[in-house]
C-alpha positions as CSV (number, residue, x, y, z in Angstrom):
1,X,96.0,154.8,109.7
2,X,92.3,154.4,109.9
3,X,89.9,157.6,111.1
4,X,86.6,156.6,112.2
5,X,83.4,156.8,114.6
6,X,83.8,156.0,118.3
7,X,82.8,152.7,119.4
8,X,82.0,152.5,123.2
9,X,84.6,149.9,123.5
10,X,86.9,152.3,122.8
11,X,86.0,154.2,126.1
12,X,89.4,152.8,128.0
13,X,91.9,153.7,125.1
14,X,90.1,157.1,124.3
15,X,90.3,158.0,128.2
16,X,94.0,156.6,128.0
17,X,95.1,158.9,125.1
18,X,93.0,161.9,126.9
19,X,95.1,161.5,130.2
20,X,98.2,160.9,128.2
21,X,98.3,163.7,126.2
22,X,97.1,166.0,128.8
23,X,100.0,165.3,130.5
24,X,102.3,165.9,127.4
25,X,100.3,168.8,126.5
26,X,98.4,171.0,128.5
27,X,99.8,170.8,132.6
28,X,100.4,174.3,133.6
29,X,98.2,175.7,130.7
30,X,95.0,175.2,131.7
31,X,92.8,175.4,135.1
32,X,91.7,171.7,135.3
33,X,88.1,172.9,136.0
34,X,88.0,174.4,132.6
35,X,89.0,170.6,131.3
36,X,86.5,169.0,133.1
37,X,83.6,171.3,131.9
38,X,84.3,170.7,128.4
39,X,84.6,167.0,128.3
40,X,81.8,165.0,126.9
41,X,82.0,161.9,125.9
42,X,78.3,161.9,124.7
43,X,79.5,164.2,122.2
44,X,80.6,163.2,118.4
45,X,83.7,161.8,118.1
46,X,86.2,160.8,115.6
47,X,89.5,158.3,116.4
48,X,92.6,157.8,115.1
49,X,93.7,154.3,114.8
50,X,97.2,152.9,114.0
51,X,97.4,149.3,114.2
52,X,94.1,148.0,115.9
53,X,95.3,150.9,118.8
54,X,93.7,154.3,119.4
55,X,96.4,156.9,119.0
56,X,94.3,159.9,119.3
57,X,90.6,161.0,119.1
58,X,89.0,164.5,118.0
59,X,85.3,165.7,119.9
60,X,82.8,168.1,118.0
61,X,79.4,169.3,118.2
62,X,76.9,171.5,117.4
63,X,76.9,175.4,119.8
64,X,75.0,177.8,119.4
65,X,76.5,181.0,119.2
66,X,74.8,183.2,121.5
67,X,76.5,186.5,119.3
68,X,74.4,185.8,116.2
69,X,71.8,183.1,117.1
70,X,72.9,180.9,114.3
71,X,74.4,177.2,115.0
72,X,77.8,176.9,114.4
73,X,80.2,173.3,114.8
74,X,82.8,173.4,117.1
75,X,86.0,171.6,117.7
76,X,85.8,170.6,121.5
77,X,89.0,168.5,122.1
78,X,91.5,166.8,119.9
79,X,94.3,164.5,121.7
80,X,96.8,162.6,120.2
81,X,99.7,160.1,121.9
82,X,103.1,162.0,122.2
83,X,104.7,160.0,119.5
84,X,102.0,160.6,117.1
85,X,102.1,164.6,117.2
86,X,103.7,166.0,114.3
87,X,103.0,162.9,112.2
88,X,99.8,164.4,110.6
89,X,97.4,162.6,112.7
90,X,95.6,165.7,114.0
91,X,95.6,167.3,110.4
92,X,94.0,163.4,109.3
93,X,91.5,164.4,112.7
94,X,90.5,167.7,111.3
95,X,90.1,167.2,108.2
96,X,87.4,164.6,108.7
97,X,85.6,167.0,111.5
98,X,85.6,169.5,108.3
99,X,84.1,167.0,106.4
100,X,81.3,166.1,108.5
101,X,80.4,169.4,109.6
102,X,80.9,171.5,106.1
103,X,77.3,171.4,105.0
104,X,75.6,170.8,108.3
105,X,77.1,174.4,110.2
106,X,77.3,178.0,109.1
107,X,80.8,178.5,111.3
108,X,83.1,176.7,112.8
109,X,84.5,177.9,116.3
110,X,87.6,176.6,118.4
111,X,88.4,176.7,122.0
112,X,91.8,178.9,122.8
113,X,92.7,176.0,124.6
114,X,93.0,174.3,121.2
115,X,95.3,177.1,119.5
116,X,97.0,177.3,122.4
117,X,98.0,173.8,122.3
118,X,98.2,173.8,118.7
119,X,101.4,176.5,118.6
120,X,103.1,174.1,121.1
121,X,103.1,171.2,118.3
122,X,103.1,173.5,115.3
123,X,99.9,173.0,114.0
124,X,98.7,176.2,114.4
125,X,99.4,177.6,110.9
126,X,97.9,175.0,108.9
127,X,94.6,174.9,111.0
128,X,94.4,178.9,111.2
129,X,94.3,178.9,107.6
130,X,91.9,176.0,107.0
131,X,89.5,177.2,109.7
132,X,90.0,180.7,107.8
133,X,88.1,179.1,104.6
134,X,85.3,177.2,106.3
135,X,84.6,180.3,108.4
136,X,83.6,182.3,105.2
């Protein structure tokens, strides 16, 4: 498995993984309109590829957080292909994001969506505690 940058010739498999596992993963969960405000493509973005094939991606960026004032990077999206949940591909996913966004943020926020969808694919516990570190 490869993680890496976005290319825009990956726009068609990135918006095929994004429909896919919104299917899988979030019908019934989530107001569509809430979807559709949050999705930027302009926005960094991180892939995960298996075999010269996209297989999931992972969307951050910089918010401010209008509590404190201070800048803070923040997980927007991360979507993986059915068969590739549970596999470690989103830990892979987040574990870069950490990475890149360690020394440039104060705090790290997450949508609910995310935890939400993260207790359906047991990832939850893993990532709580992780994002428990960076936060401090």
């Amino acid at each position: 498995m490869i993680i890496r940058d976005k290319k825009s010739s990956d726009i068609e498999s990135l918006a095929e993984v994004h429909y896919q596992s919104w299917i899988s993963a979030y019908e019934g969960m989530i107001p569509d309109d809430y979807i559709e405000r949050h999705h930027k493509f302009n926005a960094p973005c991180l892939v995960a590829e298996v075999d010269d094939s996209i297989v999931g991606f992972l969307m951050y960026s910089k918010d401010k957080d209008s509590d404190v004032g201070n800048y803070c990077g923040e997980i927007m999206v991360i979507y993986l292909l059915k068969e590739f949940q549970n596999k470690g591909v989103g830990s892979k996913l987040m574990e870069e994001a950490e990475q890149r966004m360690r020394g440039d943020f104060e705090q790290l926020s997450v949508f609910g969506y995310l935890k939400i969808i993260n207790k359906q694919l047991n990832f939850t516990k893993d990532l709580d505690l992780r994002l428990m570190e960076f936060m401090k």
